[in-house]
N, C-alpha and C positions, 0 to 999 in steps of 0.2 A: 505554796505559790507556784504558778506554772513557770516553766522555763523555756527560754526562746533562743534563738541567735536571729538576728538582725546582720545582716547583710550589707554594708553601706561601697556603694562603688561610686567613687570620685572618677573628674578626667573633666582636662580642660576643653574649656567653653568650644567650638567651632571659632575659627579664625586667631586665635588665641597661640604663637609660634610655642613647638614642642620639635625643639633638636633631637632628641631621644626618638621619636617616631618616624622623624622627617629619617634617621639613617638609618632607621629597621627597615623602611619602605623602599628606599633604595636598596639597600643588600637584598632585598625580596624580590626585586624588581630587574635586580644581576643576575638571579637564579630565574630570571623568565616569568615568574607571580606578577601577571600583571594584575595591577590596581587600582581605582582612582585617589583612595586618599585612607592613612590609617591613623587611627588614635590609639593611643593606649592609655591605661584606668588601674587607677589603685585599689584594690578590694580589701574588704575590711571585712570579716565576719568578729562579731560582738555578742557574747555569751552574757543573760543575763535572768533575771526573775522580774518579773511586772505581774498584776492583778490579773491581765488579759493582752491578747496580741494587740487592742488598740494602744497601750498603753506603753508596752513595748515597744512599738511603731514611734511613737510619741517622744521616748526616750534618745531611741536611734537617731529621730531628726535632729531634736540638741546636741546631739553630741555633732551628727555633722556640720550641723551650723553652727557651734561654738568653735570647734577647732580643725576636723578631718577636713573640711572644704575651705578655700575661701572665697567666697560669691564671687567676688569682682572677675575673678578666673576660671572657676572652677563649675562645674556641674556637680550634680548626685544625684544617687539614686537608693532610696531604701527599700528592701525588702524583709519581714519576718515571718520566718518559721519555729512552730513549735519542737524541741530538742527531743521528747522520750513519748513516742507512740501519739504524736500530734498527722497532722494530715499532710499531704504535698504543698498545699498552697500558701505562696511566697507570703500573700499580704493580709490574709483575712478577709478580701472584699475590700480591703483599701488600696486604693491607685495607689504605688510607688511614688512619693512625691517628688522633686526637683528643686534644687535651691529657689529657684521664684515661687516656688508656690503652686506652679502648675501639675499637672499631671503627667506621666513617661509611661504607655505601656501602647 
């Protein structure tokens, strides 16, 4: 069976308060980086076997939508690659989906 890693990067919604960012951007912003606004994101790489990278893909969204994310806050973003002489590309020809359902790329 092929093997994958699935890539899942969380990070709260836009407008959603994130202390943690709000004083990296400051301290950035001390050192002269100016910005308009920064987020930061949880990355997840997920080692796995599935039938095919749909599949895998497939995998990857339940698990963010069971526990890695949670909607009401949070964004995602999945992406899979195959692990041992598979190709560069992230998704197979599948949009990276988003907790609603829509599309990110």
């Amino acid at each position: 069976m092929p093997e994958y890693t699935a890539t899942v990067t969380v990070r709260l919604k836009r407008g959603v308060l994130d202390p943690e960012a709000a004083t990296t951007q400051r301290a950035l912003e001390r050192l002269e980086f100016h910005l308009e606004d920064l987020r930061m994101a949880d990355l997840f790489e997920v080692d796995l076997s599935a039938p095919d990278r749909g599949q895998a893909h497939d995998r990857a969204t339940a698990m963010a939508e069971g526990l890695l994310a949670n909607p009401t806050v949070h964004d995602y973003e999945v992406s899979v690659a195959e692990r041992e002489g598979g190709d560069a590309a992230t998704d197979g020809g599948r949009p990276a989906a988003t907790e609603d359902g829509g599309e990110d790329r």
